[in-house]
ZALO-818983 format. One record per residue (C-alpha): residue in one letter; y, x, z; residue number from 1. Coordinates in nm, 4 decimals. Each point is the difference from the previous one (the first is absolute). Example, Ala and Ser with C-alpha at 12.3 -4.5 7.8 and 13.67 -1.06 7.14 Angstrom:
+------+----------+----------+----------+-----+
| code |        v |        u |        w | pos |
+------+----------+----------+----------+-----+
|    A |  -0.4500 |   1.2300 |   0.7800 |   1 |
|    S |   0.3440 |   0.1370 |  -0.0660 |   2 |
+------+----------+----------+----------+-----+
# end
This chain:
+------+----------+----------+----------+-----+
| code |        v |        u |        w | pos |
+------+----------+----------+----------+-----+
|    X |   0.0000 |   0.0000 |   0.0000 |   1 |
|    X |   0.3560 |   0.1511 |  -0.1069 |   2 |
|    X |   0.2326 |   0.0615 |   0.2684 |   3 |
|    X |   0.3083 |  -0.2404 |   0.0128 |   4 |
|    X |   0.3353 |   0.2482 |  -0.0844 |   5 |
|    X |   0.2559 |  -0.3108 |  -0.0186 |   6 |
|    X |   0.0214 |  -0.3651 |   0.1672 |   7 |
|    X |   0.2380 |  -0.2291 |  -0.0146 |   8 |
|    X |  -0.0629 |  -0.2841 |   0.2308 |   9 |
|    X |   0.2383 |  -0.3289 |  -0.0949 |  10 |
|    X |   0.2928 |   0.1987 |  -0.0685 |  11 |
|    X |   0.3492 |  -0.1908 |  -0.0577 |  12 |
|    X |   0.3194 |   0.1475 |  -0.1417 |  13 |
|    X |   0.2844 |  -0.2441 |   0.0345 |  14 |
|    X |   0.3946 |   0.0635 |  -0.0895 |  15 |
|    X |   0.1975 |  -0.2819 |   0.1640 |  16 |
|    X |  -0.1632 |  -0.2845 |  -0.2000 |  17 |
|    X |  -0.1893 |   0.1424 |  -0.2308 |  18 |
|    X |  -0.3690 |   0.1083 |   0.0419 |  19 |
|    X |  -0.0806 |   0.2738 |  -0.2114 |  20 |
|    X |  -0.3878 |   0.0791 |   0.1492 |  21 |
|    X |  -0.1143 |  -0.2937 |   0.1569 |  22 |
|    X |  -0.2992 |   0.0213 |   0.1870 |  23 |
|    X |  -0.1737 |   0.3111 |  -0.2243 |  24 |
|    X |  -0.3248 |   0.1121 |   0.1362 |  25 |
|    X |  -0.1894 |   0.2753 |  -0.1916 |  26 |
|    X |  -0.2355 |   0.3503 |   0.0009 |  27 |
|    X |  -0.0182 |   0.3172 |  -0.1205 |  28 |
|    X |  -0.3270 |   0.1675 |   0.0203 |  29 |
|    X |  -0.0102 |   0.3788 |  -0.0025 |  30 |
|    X |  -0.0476 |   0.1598 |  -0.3635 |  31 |
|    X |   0.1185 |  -0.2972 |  -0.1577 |  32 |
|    X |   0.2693 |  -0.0762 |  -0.2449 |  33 |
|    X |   0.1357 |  -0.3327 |   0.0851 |  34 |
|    X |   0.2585 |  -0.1812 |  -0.1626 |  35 |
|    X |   0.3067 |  -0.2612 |   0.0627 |  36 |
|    X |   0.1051 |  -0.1822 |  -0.2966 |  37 |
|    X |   0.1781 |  -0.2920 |  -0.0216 |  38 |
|    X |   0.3370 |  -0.1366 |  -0.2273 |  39 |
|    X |   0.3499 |   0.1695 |   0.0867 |  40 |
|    X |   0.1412 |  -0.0891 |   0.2898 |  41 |
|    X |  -0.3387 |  -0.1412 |   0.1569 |  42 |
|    X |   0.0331 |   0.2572 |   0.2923 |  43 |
|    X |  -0.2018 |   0.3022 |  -0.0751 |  44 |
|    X |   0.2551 |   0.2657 |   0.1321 |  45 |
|    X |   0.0916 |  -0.1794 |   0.2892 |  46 |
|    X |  -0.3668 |   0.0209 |   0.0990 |  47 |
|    X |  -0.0040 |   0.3617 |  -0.0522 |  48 |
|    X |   0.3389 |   0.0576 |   0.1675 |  49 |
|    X |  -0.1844 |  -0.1889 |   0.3272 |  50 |
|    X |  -0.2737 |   0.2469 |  -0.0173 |  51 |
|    X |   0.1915 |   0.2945 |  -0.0696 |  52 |
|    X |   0.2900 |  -0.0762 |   0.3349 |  53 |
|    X |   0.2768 |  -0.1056 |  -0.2304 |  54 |
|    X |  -0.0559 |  -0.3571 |   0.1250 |  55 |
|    X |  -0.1028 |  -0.1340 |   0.3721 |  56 |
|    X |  -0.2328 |  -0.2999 |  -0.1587 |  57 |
|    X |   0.1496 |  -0.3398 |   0.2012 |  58 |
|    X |  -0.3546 |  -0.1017 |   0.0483 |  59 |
|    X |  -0.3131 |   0.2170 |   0.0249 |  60 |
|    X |  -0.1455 |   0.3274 |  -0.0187 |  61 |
|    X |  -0.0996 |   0.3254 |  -0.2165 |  62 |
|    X |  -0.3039 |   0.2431 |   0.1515 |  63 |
|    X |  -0.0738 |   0.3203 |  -0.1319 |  64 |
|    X |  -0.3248 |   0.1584 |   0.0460 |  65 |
|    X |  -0.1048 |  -0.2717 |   0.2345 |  66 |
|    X |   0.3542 |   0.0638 |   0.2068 |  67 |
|    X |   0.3256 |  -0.2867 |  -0.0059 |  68 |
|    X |   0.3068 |   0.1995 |  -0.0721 |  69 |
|    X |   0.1944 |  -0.3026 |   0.0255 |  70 |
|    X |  -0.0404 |  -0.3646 |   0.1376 |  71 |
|    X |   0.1855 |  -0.2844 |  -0.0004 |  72 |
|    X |  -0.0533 |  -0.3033 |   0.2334 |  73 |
|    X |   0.0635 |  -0.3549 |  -0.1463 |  74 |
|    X |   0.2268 |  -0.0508 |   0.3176 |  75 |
|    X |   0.1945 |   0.2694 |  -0.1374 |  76 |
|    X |  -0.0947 |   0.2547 |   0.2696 |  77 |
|    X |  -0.0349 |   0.3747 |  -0.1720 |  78 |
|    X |  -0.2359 |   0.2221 |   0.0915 |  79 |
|    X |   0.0405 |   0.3201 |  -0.1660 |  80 |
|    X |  -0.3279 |   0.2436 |   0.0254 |  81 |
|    X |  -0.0760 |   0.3175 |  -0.0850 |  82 |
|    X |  -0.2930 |   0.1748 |  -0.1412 |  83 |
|    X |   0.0413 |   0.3582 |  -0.0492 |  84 |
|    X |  -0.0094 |   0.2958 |   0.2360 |  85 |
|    X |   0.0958 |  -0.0137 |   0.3605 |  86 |
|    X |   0.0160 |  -0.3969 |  -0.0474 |  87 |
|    X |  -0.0444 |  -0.0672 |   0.3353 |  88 |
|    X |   0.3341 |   0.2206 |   0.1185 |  89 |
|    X |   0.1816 |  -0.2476 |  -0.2267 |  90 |
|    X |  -0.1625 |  -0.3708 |   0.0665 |  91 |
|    X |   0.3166 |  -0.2020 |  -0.0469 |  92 |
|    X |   0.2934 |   0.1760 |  -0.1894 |  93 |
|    X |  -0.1209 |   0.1605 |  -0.3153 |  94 |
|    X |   0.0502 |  -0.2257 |  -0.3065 |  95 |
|    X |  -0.1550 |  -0.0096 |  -0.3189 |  96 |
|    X |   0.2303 |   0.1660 |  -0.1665 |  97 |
|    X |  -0.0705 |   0.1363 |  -0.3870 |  98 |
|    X |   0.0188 |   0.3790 |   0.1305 |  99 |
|    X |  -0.2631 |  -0.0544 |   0.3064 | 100 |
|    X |  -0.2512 |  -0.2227 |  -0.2942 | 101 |
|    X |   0.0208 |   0.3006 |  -0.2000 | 102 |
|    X |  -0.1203 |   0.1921 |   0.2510 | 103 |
|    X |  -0.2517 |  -0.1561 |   0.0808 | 104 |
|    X |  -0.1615 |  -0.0338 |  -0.3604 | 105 |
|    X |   0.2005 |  -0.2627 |  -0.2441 | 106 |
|    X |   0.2207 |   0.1208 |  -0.2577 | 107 |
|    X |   0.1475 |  -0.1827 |  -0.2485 | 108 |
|    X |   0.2083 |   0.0347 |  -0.3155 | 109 |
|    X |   0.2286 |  -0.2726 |  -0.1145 | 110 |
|    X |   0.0739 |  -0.1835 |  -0.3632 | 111 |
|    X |   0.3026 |   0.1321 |  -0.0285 | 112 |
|    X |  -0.0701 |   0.4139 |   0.0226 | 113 |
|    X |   0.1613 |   0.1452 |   0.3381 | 114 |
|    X |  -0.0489 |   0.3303 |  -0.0929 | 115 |
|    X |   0.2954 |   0.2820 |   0.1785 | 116 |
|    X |   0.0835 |   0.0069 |  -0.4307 | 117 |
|    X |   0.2945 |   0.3288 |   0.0469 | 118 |
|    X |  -0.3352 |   0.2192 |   0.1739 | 119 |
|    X |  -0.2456 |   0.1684 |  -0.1526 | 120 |
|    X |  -0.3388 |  -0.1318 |  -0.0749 | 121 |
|    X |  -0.1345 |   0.2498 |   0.2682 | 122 |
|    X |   0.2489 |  -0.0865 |   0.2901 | 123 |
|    X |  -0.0961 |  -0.3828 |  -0.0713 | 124 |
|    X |  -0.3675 |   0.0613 |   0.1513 | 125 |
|    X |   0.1078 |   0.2699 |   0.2191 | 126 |
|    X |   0.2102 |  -0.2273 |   0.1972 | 127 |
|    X |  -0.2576 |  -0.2834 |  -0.0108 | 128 |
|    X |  -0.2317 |   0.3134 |   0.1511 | 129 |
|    X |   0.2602 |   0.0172 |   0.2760 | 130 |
|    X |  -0.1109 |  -0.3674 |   0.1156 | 131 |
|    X |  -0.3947 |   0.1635 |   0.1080 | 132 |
|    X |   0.2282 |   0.4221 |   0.1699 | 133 |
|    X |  -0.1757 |   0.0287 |   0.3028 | 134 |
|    X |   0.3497 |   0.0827 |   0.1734 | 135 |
|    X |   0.1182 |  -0.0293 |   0.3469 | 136 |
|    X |   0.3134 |  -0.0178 |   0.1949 | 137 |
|    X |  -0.0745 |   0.4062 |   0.0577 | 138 |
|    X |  -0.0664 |   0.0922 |  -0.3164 | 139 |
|    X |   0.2771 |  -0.1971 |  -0.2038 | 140 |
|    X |   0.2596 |   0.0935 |   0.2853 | 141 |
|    X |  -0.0761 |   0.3778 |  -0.0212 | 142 |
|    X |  -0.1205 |  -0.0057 |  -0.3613 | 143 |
|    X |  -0.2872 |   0.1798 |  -0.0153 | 144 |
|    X |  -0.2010 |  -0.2520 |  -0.2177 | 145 |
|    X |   0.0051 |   0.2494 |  -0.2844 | 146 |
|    X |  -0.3881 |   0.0180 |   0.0075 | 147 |
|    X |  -0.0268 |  -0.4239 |  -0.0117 | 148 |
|    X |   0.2851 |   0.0616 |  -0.2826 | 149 |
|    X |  -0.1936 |   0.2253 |  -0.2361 | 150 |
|    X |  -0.3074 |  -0.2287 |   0.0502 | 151 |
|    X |   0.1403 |  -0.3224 |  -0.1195 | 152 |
|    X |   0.1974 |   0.2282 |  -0.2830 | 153 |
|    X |  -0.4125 |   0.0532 |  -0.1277 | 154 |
|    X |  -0.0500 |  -0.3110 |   0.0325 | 155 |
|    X |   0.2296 |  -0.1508 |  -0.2139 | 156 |
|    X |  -0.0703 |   0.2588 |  -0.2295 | 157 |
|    X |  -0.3754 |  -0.0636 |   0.0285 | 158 |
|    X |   0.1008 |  -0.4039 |  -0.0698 | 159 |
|    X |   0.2124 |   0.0624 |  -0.2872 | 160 |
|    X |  -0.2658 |   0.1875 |  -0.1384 | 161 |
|    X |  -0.2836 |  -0.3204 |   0.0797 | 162 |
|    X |   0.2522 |  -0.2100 |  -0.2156 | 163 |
|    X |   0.1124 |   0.2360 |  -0.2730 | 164 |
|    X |   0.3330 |   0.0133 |   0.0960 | 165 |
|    X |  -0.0059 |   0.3475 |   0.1196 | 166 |
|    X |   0.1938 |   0.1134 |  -0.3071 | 167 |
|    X |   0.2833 |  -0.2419 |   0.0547 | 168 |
|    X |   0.0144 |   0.1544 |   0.3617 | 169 |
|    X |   0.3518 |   0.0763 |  -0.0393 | 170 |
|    X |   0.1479 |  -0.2723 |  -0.2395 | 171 |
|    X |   0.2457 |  -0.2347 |   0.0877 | 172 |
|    X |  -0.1997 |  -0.3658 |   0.1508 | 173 |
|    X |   0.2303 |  -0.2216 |  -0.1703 | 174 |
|    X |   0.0334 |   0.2012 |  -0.3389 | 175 |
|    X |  -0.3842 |  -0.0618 |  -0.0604 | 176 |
|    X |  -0.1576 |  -0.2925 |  -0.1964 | 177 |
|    X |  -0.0738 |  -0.2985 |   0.1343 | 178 |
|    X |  -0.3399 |   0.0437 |  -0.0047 | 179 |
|    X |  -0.0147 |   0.3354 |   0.1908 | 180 |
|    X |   0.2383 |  -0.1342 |   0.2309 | 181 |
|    X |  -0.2281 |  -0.3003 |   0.0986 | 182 |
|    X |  -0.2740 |   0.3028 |   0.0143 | 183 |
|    X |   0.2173 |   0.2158 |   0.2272 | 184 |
|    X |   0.0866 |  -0.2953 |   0.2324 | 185 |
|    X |  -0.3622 |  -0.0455 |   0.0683 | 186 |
|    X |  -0.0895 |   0.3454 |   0.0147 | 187 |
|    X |   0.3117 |   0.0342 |   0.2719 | 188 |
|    X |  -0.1963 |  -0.3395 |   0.1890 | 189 |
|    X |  -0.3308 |   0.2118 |   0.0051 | 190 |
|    X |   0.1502 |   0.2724 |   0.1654 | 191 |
|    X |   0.0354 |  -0.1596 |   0.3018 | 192 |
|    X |  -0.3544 |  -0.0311 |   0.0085 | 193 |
|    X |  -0.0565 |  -0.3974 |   0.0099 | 194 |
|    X |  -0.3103 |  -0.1527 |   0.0566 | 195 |
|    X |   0.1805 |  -0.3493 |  -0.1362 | 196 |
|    X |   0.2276 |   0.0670 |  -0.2935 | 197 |
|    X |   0.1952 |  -0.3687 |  -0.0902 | 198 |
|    X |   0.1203 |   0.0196 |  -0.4014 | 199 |
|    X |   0.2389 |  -0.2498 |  -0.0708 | 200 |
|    X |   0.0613 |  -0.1056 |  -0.3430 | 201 |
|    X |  -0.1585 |   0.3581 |  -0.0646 | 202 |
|    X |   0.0180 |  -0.0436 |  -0.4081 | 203 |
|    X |   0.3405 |  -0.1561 |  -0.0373 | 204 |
|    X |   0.2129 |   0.1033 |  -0.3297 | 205 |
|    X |  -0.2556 |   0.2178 |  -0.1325 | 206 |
|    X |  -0.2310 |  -0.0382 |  -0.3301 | 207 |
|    X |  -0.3199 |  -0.0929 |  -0.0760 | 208 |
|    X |  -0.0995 |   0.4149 |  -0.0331 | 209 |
|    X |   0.1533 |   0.0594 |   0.3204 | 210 |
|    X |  -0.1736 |  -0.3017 |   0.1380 | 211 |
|    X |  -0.3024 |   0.0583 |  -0.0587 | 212 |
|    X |   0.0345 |   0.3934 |   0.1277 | 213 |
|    X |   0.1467 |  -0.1406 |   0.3428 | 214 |
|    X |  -0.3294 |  -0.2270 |  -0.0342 | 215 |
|    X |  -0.2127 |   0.3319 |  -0.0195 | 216 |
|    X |   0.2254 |   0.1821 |   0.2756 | 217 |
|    X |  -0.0459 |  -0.2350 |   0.2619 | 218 |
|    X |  -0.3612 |  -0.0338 |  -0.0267 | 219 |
|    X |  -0.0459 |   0.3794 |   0.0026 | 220 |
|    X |   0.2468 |   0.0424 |   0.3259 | 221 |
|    X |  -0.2137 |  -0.2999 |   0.1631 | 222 |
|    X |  -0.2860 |   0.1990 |  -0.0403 | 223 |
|    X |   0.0981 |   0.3543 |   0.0715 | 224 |
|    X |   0.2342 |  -0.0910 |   0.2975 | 225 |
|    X |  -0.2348 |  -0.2069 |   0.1484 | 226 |
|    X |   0.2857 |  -0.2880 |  -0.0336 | 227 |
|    X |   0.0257 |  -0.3407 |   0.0873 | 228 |
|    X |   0.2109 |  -0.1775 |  -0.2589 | 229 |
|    X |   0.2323 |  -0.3103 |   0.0073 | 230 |
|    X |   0.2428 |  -0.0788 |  -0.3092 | 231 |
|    X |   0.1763 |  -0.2578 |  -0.1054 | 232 |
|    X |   0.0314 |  -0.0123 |  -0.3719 | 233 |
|    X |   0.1329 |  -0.2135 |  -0.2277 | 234 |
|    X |  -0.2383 |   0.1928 |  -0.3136 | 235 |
|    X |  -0.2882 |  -0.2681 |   0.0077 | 236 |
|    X |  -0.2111 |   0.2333 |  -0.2341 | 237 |
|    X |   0.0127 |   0.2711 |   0.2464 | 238 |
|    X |  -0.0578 |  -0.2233 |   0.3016 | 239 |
|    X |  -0.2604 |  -0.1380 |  -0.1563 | 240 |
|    X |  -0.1208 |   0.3278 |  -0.1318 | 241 |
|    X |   0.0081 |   0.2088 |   0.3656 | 242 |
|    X |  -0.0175 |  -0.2600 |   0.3226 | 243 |
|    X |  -0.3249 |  -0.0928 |   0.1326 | 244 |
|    X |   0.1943 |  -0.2937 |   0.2161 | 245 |
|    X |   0.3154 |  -0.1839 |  -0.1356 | 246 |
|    X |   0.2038 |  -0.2116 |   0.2612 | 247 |
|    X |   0.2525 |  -0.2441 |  -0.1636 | 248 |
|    X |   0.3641 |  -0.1239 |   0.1434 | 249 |
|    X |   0.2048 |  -0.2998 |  -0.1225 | 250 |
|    X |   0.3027 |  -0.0687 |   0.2026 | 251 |
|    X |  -0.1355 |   0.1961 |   0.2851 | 252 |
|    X |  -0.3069 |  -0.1543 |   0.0457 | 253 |
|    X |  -0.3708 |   0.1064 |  -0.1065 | 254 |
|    X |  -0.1594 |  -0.2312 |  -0.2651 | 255 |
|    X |  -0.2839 |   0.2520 |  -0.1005 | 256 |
|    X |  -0.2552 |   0.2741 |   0.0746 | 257 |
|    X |  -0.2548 |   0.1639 |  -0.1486 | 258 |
|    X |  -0.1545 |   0.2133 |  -0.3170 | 259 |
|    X |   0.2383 |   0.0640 |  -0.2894 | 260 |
|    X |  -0.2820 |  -0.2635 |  -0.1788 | 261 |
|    X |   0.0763 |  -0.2644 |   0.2133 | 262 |
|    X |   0.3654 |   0.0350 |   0.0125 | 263 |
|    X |   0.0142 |  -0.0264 |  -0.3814 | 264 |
|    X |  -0.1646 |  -0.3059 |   0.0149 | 265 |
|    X |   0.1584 |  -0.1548 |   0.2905 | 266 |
|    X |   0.1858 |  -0.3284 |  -0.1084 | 267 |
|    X |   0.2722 |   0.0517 |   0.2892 | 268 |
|    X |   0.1123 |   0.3485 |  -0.0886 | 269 |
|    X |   0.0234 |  -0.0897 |  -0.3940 | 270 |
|    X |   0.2017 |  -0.3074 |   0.1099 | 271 |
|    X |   0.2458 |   0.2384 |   0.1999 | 272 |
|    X |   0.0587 |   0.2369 |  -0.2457 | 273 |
|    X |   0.0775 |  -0.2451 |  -0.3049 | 274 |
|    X |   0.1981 |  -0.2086 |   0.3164 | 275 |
|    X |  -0.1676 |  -0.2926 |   0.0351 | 276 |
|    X |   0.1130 |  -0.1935 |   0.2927 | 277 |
|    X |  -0.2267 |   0.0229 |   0.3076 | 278 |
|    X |   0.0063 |  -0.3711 |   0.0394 | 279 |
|    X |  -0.1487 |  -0.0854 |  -0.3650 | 280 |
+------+----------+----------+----------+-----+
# end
């Protein structure tokens, strides 16, 4: 039996009036690619910004690894939680914040490309290496870290190299295609070591060619990382191509589960994406 990496447990999301999750339940297995699909604005990224700390969910909760790192009652009492090292020194005042997720095994990249675009490609995964520096108050106060410097200096070098993008090591992020880009911004998620890397919208604005390449590269980094992968994705040939699982959202709630067979023949998800009304 694979080990559960992700649950969210009747998650809500709501802005004022408007519910953008409502009541989302799902699982992520480990080694799987799972995806989120659903029509714009059906509330795939708010989901992932509840796992990933951006959001406090109104209602619900998101484990990792078998551990809550946040809760929310329905009386509207928080209880924020923990679940990385020395937990138990902090039981009621660390929150889930997107720094502390990372560290403890998500990382993410986002639709719109948030790489640092003026630095080189080599100081983009260097300072996503800085997120894992085994640094203290001593050390980084005294600086003499210079032997944890030089070893995340080979590491991004030894990544870069994994990805092929060792001999772009010291061109400009934001001057590269749009392809290699995309490539980097994973490459820079990997470095921090995840053991749940979140996609979203993973093959936006690029072309069939470079499709179907991302297609290839995130099956390979599944399987050589050891990865857990959740993506949202818009690209139905590469969902349907990669995900064992598919999850679908339409206006924040979940109408489907299941194989990519079964959501391509599932009446309720072709009636939300040609928008038929869920009352006919």
């Amino acid at each position: 039996m694979s080990e559960n990496v992700l649950h969210v447990d009747h998650v809500t999301m709501q802005f004022g009036g408007v519910v953008a999750v409502n009541d989302l339940s799902l699982d992520v297995d480990q080694g799987e690619i799972v995806a989120l699909i659903g029509p714009n604005g059906a509330g795939k990224t708010t989901a992932f910004n509840c796992i990933t700390g951006v959001y406090e969910p109104t209602n619900g909760r998101v484990s990792f690894l078998g551990k809550p790192m946040v809760e929310n009652h329905p009386q509207g009492k928080m209880k924020k939680l923990y679940s990385g090292e020395h937990a138990e020194d902090y039981p009621h005042i660390i929150s889930p914040t997107p720094d502390r997720i990372t560290q403890l095994g998500i990382a993410r990249t986002f639709q719109n490309i948030r790489l640092f675009s003026a630095l080189s490609v080599f100081d983009n995964v260097l300072i996503a290496k800085h997120m894992r520096a085994r640094h203290n108050w001593f050390t980084s106060t005294f600086r003499i870290s210079a032997r944890e410097e030089k070893r995340m200096r080979e590491e991004a070098t030894a990544l870069l190299e994994e990805q092929n993008l060792l001999h772009l090591k010291d061109e400009v992020a934001g001057s590269l295609p749009y392809g290699i880009q995309r490539r980097l911004e994973i490459a820079r998620a990997l470095a921090t070591n995840p053991k749940l890397l979140l996609l979203d919208e993973p093959a936006a604005g690029m072309n069939p060619q470079e499709t179907q390449e991302l297609t290839d590269f995130i099956k390979e980094i599944r399987d050589k990382y050891h990865l857990t992968v959740f993506m949202i994705e818009h690209h139905m040939d590469l969902v349907m191509q990669i995900s064992e699982r598919i999850y679908v959202l339409d206006f924040g709630k979940l109408i489907a589960s299941g194989t990519p067979a079964e959501i391509q023949s599932n009446q309720r998800v072709i009636d939300a994406y040609l928008g038929v009304s869920n009352d006919a």
